[in-house]
C-alpha positions in Angstrom: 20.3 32.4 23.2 23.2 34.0 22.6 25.9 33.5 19.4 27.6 30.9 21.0 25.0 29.2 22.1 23.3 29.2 18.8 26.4 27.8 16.8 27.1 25.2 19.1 23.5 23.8 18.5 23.5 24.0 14.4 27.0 22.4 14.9 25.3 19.6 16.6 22.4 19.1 14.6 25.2 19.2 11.7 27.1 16.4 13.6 23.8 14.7 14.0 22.7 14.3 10.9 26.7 13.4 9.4 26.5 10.7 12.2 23.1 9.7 10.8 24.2 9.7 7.4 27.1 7.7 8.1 25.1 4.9 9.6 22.0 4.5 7.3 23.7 4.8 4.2 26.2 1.6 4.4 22.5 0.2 5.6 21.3 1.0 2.5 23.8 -0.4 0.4 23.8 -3.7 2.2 20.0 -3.8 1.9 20.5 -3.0 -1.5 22.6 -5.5 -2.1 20.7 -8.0 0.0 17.7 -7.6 -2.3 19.8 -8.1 -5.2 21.3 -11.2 -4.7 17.5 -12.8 -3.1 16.0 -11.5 -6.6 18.2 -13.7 -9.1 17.7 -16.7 -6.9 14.5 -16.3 -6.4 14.2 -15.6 -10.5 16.5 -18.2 -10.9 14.1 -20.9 -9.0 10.4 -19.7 -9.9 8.3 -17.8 -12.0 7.8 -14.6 -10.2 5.3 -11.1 -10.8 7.8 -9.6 -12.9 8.3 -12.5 -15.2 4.7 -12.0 -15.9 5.1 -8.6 -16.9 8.5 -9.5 -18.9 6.9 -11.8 -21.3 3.2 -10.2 -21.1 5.5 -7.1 -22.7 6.8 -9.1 -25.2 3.7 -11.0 -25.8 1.8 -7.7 -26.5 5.2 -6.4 -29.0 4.7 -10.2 -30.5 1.5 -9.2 -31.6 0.0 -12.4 -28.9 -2.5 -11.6 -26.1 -0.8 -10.2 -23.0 -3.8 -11.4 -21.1 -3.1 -15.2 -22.1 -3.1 -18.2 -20.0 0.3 -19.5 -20.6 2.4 -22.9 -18.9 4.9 -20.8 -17.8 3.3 -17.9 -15.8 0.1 -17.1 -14.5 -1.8 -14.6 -16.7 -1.7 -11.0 -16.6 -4.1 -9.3 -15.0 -3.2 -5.3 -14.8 -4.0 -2.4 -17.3 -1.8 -2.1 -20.2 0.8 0.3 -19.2 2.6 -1.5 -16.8 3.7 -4.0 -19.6 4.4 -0.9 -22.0 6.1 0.8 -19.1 8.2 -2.7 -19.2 9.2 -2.7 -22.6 12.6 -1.1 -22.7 13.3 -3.7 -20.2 12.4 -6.5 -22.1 16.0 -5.7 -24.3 18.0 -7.2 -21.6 17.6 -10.7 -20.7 15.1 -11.7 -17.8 18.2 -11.3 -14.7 19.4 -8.3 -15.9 15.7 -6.7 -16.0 14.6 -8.2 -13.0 17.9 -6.5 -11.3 16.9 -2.8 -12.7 13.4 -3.4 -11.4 14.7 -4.7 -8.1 17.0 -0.8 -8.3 13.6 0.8 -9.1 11.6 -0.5 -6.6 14.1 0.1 -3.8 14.5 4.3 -4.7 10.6 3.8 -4.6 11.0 2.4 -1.2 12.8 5.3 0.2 10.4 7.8 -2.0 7.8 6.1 0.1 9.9 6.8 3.2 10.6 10.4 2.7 6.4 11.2 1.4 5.3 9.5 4.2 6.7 12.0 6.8 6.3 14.8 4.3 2.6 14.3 5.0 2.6 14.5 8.4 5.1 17.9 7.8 8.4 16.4 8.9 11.4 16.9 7.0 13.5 13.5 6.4 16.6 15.3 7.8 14.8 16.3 11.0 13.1 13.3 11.9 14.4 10.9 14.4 15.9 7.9 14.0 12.6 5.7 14.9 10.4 7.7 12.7 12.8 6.8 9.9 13.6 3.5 10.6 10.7 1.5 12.8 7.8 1.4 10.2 10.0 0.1 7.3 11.6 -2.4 10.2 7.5 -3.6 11.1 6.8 -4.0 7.1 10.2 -5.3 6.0 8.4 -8.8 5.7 6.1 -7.1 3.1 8.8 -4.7 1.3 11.4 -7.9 1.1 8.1 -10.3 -0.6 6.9 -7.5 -2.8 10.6 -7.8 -4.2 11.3 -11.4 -4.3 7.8 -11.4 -6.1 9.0 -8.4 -8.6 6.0 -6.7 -7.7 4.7 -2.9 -8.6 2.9 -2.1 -5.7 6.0 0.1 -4.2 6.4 1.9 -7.1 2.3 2.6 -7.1 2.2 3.1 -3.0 5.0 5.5 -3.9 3.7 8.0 -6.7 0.1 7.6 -5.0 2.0 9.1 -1.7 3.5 11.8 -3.9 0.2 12.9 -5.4 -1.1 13.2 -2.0 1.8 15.7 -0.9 0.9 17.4 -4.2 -3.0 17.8 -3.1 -2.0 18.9 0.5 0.3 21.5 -1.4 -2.6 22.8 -3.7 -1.0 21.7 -6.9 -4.0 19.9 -8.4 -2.5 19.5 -12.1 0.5 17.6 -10.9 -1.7 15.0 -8.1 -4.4 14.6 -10.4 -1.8 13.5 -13.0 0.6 11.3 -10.7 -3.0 9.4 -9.2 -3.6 8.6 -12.8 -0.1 6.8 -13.5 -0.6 5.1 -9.8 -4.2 3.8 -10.7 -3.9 3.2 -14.7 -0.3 1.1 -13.6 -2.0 -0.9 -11.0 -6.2 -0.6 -9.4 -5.4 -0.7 -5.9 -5.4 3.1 -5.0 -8.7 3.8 -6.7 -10.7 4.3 -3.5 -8.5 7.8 -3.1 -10.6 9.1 -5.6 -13.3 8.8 -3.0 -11.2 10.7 -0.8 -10.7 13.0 -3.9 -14.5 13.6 -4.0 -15.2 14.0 0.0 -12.7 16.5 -0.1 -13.6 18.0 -3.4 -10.8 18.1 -5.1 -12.3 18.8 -8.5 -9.5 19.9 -10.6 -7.6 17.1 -9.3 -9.8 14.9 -10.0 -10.7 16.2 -13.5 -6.6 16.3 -13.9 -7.4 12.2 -13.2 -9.7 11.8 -15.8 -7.5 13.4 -18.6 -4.4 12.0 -17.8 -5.4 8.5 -17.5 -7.4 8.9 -21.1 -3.9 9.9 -22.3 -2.5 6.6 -20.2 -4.6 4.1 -22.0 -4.2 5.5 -25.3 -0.1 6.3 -25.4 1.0 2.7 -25.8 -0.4 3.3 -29.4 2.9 4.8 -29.6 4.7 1.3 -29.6 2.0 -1.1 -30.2 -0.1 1.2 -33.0 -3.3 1.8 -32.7 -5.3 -1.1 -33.8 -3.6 -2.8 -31.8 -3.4 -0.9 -28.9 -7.3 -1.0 -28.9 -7.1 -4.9 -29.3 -5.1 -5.3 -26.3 -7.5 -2.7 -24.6 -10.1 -4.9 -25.4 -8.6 -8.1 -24.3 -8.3 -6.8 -21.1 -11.8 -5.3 -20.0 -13.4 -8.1 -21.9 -11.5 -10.8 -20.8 -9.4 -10.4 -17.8 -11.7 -7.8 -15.7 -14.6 -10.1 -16.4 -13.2 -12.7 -15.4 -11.1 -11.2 -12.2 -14.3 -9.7 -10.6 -16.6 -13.5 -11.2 -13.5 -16.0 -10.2 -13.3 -16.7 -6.3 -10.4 -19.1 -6.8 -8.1 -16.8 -5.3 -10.6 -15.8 -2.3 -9.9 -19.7 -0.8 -6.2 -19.2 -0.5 -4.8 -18.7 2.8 -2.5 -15.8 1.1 -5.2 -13.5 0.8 -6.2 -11.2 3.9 -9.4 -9.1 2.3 -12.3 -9.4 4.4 -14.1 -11.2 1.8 -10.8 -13.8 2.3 -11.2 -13.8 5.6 -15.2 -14.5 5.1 -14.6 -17.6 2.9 -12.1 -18.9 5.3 -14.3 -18.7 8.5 -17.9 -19.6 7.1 -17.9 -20.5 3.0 -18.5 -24.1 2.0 -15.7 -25.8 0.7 -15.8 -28.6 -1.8 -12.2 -30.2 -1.0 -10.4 -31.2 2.1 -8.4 -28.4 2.9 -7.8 -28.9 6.6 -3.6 -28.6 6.4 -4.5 -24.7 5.1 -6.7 -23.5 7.5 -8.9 -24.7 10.6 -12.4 -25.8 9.7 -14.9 -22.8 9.2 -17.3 -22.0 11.9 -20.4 -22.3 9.6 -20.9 -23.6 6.2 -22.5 -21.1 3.9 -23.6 -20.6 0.1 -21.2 -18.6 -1.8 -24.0 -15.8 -2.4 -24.8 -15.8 1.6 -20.8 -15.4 2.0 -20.8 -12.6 -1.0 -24.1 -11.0 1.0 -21.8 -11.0 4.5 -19.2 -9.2 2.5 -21.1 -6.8 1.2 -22.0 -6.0 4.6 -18.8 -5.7 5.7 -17.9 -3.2 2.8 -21.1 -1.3 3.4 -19.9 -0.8 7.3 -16.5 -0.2 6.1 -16.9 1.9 3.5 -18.9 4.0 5.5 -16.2 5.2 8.0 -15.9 8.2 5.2 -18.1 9.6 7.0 -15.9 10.9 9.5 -13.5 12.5 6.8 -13.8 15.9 6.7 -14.9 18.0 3.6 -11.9 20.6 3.8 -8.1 19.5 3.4 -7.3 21.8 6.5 -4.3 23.4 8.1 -3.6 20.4 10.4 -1.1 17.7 8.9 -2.2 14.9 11.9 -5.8 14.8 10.9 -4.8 14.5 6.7 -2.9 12.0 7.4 -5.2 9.9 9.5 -7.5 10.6 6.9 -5.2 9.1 4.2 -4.2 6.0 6.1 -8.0 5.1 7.3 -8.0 5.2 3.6 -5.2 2.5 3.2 -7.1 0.8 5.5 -10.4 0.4 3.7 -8.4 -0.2 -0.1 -6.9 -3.4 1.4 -10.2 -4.5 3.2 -12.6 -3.9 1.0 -10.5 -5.3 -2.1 -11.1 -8.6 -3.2 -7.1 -9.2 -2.6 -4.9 -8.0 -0.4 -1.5 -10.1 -0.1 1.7 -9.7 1.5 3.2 -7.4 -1.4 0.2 -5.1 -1.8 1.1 -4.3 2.2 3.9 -2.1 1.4 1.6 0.5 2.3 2.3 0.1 5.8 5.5 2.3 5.5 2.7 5.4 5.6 0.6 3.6 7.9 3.0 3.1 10.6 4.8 6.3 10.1 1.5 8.4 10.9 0.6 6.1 14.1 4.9 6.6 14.9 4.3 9.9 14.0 1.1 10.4 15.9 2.7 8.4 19.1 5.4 11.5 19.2 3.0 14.2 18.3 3.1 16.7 21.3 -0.2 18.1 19.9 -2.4 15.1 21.0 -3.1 14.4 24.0 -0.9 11.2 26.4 -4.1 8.8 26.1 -4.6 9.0 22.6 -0.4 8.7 21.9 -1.1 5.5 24.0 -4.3 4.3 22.2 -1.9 5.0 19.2 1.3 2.9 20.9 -0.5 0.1 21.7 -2.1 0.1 17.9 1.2 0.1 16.7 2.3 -2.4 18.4 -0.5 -4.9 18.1 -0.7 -4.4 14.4 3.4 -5.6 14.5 2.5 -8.4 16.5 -0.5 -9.5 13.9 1.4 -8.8 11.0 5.1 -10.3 12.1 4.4 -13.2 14.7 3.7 -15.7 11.9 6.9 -14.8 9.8 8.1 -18.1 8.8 11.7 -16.3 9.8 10.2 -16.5 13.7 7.6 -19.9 13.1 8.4 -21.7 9.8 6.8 -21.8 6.6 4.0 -24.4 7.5 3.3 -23.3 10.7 3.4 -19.7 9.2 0.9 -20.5 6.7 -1.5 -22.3 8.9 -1.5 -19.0 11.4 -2.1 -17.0 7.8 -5.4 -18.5 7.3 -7.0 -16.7 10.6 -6.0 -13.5 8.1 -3.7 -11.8 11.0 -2.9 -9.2 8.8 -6.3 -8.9 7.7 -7.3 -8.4 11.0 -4.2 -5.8 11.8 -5.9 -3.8 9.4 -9.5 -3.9 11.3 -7.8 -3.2 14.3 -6.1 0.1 12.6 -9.4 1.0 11.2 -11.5 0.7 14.4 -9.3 3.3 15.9 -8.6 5.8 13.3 -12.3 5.6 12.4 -12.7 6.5 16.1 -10.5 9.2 16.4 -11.6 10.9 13.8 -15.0 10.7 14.6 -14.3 12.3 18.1 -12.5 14.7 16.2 -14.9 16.3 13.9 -17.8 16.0 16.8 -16.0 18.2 19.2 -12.7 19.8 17.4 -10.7 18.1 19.3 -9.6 14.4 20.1 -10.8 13.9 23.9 -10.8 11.1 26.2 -12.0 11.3 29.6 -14.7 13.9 29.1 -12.3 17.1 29.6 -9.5 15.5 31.6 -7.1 14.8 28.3 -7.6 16.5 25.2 -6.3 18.0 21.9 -7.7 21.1 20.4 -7.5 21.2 16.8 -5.0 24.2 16.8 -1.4 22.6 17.7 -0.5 25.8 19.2 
């Protein structure tokens, strides 16, 4: 290619990406603003997550027990550094806080964006269009709920994605540190440290351990620490205790675990609940229904297996790895709602990613299409947006999203399994395959 040539092409890359920028950013802002404006009303109208954190913080500065049950709000149910995290918050009043969170959360969203394809090795500027827009267009439902509700889990989903770039890029003290902030802020990405182990990321994970001593102590800072161990105490006394014995929560249609989905289908119920959900197809004890689950989680949890012990060269395979590991987090917890599904910005940017991978082979880009597009089906058709809000929570009960998350599971699980046996992901015997060297 001659000089010519060459200019003309970085000219329209350049025009590309200014045409690019031109469109998304006035998105952005709008979106932005969007979220805003949804936030006070929805604050405005109801008690939401972040209230609970607002007033837990000030509860906790009060010298009163964070983990209360209180008329206004649910109880708080999270480690202690999300509310100490809070507390510089807690100067302004409730709108104004919940605004600044609702700011925070979005730059987490497009942190989230830009990790995402980091993982599978694509720059944000280079990507196309669809890579960057389509899986935050499939989750929206979940990224607009998570900030009605004032939620954390984008923040969390957000540094955990970080740390993961971190570990791919060898730099053990700074992923081992931002895992810790993830998990001590909110539980739901402690099975990575399972990943952590499989792949034996010692350092990192001993980089864990330290930092999140430090992350349960440094609220001492504020709170002193007499009380700070008083609060620590309130919490694995009280609400862990209680969190891992109540099933309240497991008979709500909200809830897509598997053990959700279990209760629904074949647990005894004890009140007439026929406008939630359809009837179950058995009636079981509760320790029959906690036996199934285990089960489950036994099966599930088992799809490790195919994970293999060295990070590796090749970006495609990590990040399969990492999102069968989003998978099993939201089956195999005891709770997965609409606002912990954030997460599905990675997991639809690796299938996205995977669909337009030249380095695997045309049937698996289509076993990874038609994934795609029957976990947007499962987890959209029942928007209230498209169906309303009672038919959309009588279609919840059958756990769609729940079952979008089997689905994506099944295959990955798979995949990977086909992968490690031969090096490759084949199909077809040795008509369509994929060595494990792109080139």
């Amino acid at each position: 290619m001659n000089t010519h040539q060459t200019e003309l092409a970085q000219s329209k890359v350049y025009l590309n990406g200014v045409h690019r920028r031109t469109v998304i950013l006035p998105i952005l802002v709008t979106c932005l603003l969007f979220h805003c404006i949804r936030t006070y009303q929805v604050t405005s109208q109801q008690p939401t997550d972040f209230r609970i954190f607002y007033e837990s913080s000030r509860d906790a500065l009060a010298g009163r027990n964070p983990y209360r049950v209180t008329p206004s709000h649910l109880p708080y149910i999270y480690p202690p550094l999300l509310i100490w995290m809070v507390t510089p918050l807690t100067e302004y009043s409730l709108h104004l806080a919940s605004q600044i969170w609702t700011i925070l959360s979005f730059v987490a969203w497009i942190v989230l964006v830009v990790g995402s394809l980091r993982i599978m090795g694509i720059p944000a500027r280079s990507a196309t269009t669809v890579l960057l827009a389509v899986p935050s267009i499939l989750a929206y439902r979940f990224i607009l709920r998570q900030t009605l509700h004032g939620q954390v889990d984008m923040m969390v989903w957000a540094v955990t994605i970080f740390a993961i770039n971190c570990m791919l890029d060898r730099r053990e003290r700074l992923s081992g540190s931002l895992f810790a902030i993830a998990i001590v802020t909110k539980p739901i990405p402690i099975f990575f440290i399972l990943f952590l182990l499989i792949k034996r990321q010692w350092r990192t994970i001993a980089w864990f351990i330290l930092i999140s001593t430090v992350l349960l102590i440094i609220p001492s800072v504020t709170y002193g620490t007499t009380r700070n161990i008083e609060i620590l105490d309130q919490w694995v006394h009280g609400r862990i205790g209680q969190d891992l014995t109540d099933i309240s929560f497991e008979v709500t249609s909200a809830n897509q675990s598997i053990q959700a989905m279990l209760y629904r289908y074949f647990g005894r119920r004890d009140f007439d609940i026929r406008e939630q959900w359809p009837a179950p197809a058995t009636i079981l004890e509760n320790k029959w229904v906690n036996g199934l689950y285990l089960v489950f989680c036994t099966s599930i949890l088992s799809s490790v297996l195919v994970i293999s012990r060295e990070l590796g060269p090749f970006r495609e395979r990590a990040a399969l790895e990492l999102a069968l590991m989003v998978a099993i987090t939201h089956l195999v917890s005891r709770r997965t709602t609409e606002y912990h599904l954030v997460s599905q910005v990675f997991t639809y940017t690796v299938a996205i990613a995977c669909i337009q991978s030249d380095s695997l082979s045309r049937c698996w880009r289509l076993a990874f299409a038609l994934t795609t597009a029957g976990m947007g089906f499962l987890q959209n058709f029942y928007s209230p947006l498209f169906v309303g809000m009672v038919t959309s929570t009588r279609w919840q009960s059958y756990s769609p999203s729940g079952l979008s998350q089997l689905l994506f599971w099944s295959v990955v699980t798979f995949a990977l399994s086909r992968w490690q046996k031969n090096g490759s992901v084949r199909c077809q015997e040795q008509k369509c395959h994929v060595n494990d060297d792109p080139h």
